[in-house]
Backbone as CSV, one residue per row, in Angstrom:
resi,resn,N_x,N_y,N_z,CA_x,CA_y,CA_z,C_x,C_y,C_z
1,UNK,-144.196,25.458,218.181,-145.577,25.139,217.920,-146.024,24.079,218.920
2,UNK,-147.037,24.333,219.275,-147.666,22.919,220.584,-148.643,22.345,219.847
3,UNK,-148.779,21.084,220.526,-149.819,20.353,219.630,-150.400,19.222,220.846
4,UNK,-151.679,19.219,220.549,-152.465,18.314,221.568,-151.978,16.885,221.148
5,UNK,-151.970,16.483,222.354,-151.935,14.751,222.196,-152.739,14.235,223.355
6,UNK,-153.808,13.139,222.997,-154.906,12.495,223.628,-154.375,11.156,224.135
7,UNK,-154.465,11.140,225.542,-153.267,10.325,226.255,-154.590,8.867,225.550
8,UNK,-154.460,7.312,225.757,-154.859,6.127,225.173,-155.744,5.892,226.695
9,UNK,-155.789,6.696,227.976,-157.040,6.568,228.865,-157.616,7.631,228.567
10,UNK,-157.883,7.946,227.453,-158.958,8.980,227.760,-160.113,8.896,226.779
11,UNK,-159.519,7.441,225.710,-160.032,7.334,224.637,-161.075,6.245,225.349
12,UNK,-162.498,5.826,224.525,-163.480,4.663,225.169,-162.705,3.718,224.746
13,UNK,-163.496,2.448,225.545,-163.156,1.240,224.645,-162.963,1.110,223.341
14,UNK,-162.733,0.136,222.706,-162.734,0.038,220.880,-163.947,-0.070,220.536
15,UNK,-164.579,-1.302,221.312,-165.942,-1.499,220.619,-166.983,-0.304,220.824
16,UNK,-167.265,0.305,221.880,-168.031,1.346,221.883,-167.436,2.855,220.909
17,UNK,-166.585,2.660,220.489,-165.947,3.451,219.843,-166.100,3.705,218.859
18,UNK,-166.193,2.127,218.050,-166.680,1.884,216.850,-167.993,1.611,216.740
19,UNK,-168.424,1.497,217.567,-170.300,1.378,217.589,-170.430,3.410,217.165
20,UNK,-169.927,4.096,218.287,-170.307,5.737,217.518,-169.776,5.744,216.357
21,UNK,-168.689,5.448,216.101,-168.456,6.172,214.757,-168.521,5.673,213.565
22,UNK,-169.633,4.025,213.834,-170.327,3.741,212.717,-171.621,4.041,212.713
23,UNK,-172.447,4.464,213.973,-173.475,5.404,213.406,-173.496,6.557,213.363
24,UNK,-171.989,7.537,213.036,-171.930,8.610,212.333,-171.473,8.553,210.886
25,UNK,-171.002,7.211,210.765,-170.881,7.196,209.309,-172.277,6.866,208.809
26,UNK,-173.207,6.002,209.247,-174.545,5.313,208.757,-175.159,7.145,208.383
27,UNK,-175.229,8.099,209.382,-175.815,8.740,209.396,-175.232,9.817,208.258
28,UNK,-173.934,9.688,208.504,-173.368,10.894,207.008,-173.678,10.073,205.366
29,UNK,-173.908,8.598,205.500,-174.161,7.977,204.178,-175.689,8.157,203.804
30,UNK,-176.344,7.804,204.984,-178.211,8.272,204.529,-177.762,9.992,204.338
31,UNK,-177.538,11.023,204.940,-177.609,11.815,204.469,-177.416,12.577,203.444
32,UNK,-176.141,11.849,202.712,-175.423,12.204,201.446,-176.487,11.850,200.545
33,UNK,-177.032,10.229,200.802,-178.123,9.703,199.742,-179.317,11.304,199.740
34,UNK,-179.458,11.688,201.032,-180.923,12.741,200.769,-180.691,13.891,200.063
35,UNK,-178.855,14.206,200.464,-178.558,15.446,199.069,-178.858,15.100,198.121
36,UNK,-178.191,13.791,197.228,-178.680,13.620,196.020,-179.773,13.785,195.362
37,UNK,-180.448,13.006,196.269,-181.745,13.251,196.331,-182.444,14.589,195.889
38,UNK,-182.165,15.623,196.847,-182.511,16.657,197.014,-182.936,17.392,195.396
39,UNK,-180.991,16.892,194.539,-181.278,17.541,193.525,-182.538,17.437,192.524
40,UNK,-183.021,16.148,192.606,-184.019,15.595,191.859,-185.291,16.806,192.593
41,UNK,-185.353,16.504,193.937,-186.160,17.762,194.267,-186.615,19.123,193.958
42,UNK,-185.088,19.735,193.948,-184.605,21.163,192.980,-185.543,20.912,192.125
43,UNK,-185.179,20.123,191.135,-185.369,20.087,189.533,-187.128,20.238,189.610
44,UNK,-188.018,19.807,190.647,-189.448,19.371,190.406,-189.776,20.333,191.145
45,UNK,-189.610,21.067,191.898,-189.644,22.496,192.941,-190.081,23.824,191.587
46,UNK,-191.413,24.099,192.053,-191.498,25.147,191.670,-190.688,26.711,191.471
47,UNK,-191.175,27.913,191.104,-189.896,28.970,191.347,-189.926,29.591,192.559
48,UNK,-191.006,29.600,193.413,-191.195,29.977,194.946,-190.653,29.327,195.752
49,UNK,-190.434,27.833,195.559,-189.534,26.894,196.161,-188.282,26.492,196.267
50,UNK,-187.558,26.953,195.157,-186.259,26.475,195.109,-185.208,26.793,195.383
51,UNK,-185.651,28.550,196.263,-184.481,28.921,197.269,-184.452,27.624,198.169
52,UNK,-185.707,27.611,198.735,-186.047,26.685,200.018,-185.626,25.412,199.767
53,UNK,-185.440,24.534,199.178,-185.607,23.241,198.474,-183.583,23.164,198.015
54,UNK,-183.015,24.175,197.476,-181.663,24.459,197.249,-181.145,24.409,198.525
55,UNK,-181.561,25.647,199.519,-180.969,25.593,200.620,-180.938,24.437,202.080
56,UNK,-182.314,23.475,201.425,-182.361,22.136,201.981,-181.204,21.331,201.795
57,UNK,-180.884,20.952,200.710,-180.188,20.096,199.679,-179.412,20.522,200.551
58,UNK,-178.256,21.617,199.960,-177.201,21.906,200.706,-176.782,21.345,201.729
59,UNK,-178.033,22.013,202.528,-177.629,21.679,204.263,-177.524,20.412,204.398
60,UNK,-177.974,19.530,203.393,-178.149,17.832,203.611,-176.359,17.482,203.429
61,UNK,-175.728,18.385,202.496,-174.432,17.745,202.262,-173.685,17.944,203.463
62,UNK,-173.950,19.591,203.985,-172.746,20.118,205.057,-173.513,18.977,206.498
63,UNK,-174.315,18.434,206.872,-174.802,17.603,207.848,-173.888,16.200,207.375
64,UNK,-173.777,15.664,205.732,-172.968,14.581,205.938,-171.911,15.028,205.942
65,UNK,-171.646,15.875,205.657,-169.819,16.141,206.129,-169.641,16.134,207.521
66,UNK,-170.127,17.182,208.239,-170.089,17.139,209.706,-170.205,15.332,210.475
67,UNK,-170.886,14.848,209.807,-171.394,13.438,210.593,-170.026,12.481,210.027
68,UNK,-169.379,12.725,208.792,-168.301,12.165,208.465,-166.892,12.604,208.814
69,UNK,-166.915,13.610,209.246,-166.427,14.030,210.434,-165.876,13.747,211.562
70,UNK,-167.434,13.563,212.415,-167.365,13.027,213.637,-166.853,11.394,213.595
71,UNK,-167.275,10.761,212.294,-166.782,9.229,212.354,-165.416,9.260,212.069
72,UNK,-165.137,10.084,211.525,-163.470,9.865,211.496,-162.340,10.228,212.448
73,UNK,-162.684,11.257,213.290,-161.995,11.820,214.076,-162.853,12.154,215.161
74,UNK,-163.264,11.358,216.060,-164.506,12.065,217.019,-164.341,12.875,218.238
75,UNK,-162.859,12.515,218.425,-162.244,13.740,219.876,-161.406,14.648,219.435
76,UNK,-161.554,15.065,218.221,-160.296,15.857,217.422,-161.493,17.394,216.735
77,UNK,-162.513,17.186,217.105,-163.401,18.189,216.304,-164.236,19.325,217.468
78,UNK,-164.046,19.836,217.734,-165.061,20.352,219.002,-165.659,21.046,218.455
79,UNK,-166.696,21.332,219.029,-167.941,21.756,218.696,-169.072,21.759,217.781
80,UNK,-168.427,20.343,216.835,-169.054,19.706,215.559,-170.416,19.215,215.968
81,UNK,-169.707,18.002,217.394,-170.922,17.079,218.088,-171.782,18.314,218.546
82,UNK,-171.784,19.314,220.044,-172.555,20.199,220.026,-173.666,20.758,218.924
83,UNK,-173.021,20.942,217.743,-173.555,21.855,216.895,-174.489,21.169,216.199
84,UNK,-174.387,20.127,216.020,-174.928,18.629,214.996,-176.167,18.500,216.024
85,UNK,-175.942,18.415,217.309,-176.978,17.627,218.758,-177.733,19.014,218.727
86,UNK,-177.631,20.169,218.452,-178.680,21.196,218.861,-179.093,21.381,218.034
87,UNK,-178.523,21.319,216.314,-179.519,21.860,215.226,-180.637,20.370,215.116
88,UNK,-180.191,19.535,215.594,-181.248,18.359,215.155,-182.147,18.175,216.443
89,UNK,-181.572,18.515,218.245,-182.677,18.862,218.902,-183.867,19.958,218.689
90,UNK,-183.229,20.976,218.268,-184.296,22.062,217.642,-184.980,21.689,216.800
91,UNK,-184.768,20.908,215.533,-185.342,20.743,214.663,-186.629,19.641,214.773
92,UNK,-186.278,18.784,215.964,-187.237,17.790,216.252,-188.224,18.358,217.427
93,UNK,-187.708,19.821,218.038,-188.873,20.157,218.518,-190.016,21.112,217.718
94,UNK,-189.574,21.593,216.531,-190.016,22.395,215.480,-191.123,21.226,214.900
95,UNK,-190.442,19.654,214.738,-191.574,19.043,214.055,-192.490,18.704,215.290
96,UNK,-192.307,18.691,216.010,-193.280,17.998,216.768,-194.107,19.322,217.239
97,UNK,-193.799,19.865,217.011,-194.906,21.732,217.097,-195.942,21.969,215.779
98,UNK,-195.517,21.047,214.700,-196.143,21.308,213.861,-196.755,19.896,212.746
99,UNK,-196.461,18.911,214.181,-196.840,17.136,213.929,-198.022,17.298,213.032
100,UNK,-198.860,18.041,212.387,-200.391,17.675,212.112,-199.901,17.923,210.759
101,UNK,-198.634,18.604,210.114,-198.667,18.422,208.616,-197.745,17.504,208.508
102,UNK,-197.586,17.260,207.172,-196.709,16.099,206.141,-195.049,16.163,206.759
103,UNK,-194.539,17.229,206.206,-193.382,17.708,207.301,-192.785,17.478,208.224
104,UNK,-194.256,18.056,209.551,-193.644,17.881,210.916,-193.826,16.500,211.200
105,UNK,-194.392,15.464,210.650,-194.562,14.340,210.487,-193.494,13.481,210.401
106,UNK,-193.299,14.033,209.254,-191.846,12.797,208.767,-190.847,13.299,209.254
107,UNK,-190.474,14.996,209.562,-189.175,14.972,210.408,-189.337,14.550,211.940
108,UNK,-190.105,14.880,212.602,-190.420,14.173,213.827,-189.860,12.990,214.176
109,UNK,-189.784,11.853,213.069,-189.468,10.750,213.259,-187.985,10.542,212.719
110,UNK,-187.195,11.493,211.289,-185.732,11.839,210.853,-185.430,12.279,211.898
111,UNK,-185.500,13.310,212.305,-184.753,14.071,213.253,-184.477,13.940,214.542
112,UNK,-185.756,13.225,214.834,-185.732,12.292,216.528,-184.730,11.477,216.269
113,UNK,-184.371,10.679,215.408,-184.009,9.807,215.306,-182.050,9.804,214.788
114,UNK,-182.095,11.021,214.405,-180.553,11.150,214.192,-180.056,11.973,214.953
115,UNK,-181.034,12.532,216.036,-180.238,13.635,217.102,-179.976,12.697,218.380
116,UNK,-181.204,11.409,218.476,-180.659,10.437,219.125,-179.829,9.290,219.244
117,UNK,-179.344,9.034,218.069,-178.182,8.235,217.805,-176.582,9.475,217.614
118,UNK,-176.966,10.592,217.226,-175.773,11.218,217.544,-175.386,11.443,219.010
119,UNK,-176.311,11.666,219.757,-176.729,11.719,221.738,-175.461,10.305,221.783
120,UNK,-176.238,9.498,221.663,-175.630,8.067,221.930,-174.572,7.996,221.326
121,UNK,-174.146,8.266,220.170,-172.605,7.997,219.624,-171.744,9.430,220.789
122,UNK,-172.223,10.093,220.712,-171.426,11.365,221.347,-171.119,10.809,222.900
123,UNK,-172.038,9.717,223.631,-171.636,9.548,224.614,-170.629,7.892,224.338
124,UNK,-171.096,7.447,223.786,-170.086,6.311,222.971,-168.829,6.498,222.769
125,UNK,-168.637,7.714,222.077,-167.176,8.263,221.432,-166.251,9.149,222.405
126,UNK,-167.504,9.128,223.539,-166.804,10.478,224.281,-165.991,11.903,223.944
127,UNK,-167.194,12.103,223.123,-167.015,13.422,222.265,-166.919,14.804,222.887
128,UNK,-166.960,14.815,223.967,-167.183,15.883,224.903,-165.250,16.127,224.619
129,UNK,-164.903,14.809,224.425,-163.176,14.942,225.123,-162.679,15.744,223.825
130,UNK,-163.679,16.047,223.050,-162.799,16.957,221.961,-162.330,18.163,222.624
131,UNK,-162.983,18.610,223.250,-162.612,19.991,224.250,-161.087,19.974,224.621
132,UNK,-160.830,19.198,225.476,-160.237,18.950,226.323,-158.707,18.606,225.607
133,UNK,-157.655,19.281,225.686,-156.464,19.053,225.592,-155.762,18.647,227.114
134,UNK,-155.241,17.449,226.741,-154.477,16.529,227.684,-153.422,17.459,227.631
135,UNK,-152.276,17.288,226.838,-150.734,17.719,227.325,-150.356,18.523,225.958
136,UNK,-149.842,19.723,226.139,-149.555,20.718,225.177,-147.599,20.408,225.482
137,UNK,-147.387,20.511,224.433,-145.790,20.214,224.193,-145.031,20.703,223.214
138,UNK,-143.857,21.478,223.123,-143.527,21.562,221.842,-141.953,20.267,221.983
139,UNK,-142.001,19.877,220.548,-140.841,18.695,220.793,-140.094,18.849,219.348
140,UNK,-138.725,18.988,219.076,-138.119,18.979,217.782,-139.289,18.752,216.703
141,UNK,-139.737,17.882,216.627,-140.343,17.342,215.597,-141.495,17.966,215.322
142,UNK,-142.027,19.178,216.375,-143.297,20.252,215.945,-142.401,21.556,215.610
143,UNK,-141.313,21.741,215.694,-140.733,23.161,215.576,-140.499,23.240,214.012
144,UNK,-141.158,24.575,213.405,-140.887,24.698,211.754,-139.390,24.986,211.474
C-alpha cells in the first residue's frame, strides 16, 4: 500500500497557517449557526417553499462540514477548496445579477464575503498542495 507524505517545506509558515484554518473554522461555525437556523425557517416556510428552504438548510450543513474540513486538514483534501471557491464564486455572481431584491442583496455581501476569505485562507494554507503528492512509499508499517 503507498501512502502520501507532505515533506515540512511544503507546508506555509505556522502563523499563516493558522490564520487559514481559523477562518475556515470561523466560517464552518457561522455556517452551522445558519443550518440551525434554517430549521426554524423550514418550520415558518410555506408548502411551496419547503423543498427550497429544506434543501437550503442542508446545503448550509454540507458547506460547514466542507469548511471544517478544510480547517482541519487543509493539504490532505483536494478538491474540497476548488469546490467550496466556485460554488460561492458563482453564487456571488448570481447575487449580484439579481442585487435589486432582498436575496441578491444579502447574499452579495455572505457570499462575497466567504468565497473571499476562503480565496485568502486557500492561499494562506496553500491548499492547492492538496493535489500534489510529494513521495509515494510503501514501508513495513503500510503493508496489511
Amino acid at each position: 500500500m503507498s501512502t502520501a507524505i507532505i515533506t515540512p517545506h511544503s507546508a506555509p509558515s505556522r502563523p499563516w497557517d493558522l490564520v487559514g484554518r481559523g477562518l475556515m473554522a470561523l466560517n464552518s461555525a457561522v455556517t452551522f449557526a445558519v443550518f440551525i437556523n434554517g430549521f426554524f425557517l423550514m418550520a415558518a416556510a410555506s408548502d411551496d417553499r419547503l423543498m427550497v428552504e429544506g434543501w437550503r438548510t442542508f446545503g448550509y450543513f454540507v458547506f460547514s462540514a466542507m469548511w471544517a474540513m478544510l480547517a482541519y486538514r487543509p493539504r490532505h483534501v483536494p478538491a474540497i477548496w476548488e469546490l467550496v471557491i466556485l460554488h460561492k464564486v458563482a453564487a456571488t455572481v448570481l447575487a449580484f445579477t439579481i442585487l435589486d431584491t432582498t436575496e441578491g442583496a444579502q447574499s452579495s455581501i455572505t457570499d462575497s464575503s466567504v468565497a473571499a476569505l476562503t480565496v485568502f485562507a486557500y492561499i494562506a494554507c496553500r491548499g492547492w498542495q492538496s493535489w500534489r503528492v510529494v513521495q509515494l512509499g510503501d514501508t513495513p508499517a503500510n503493508v496489511s
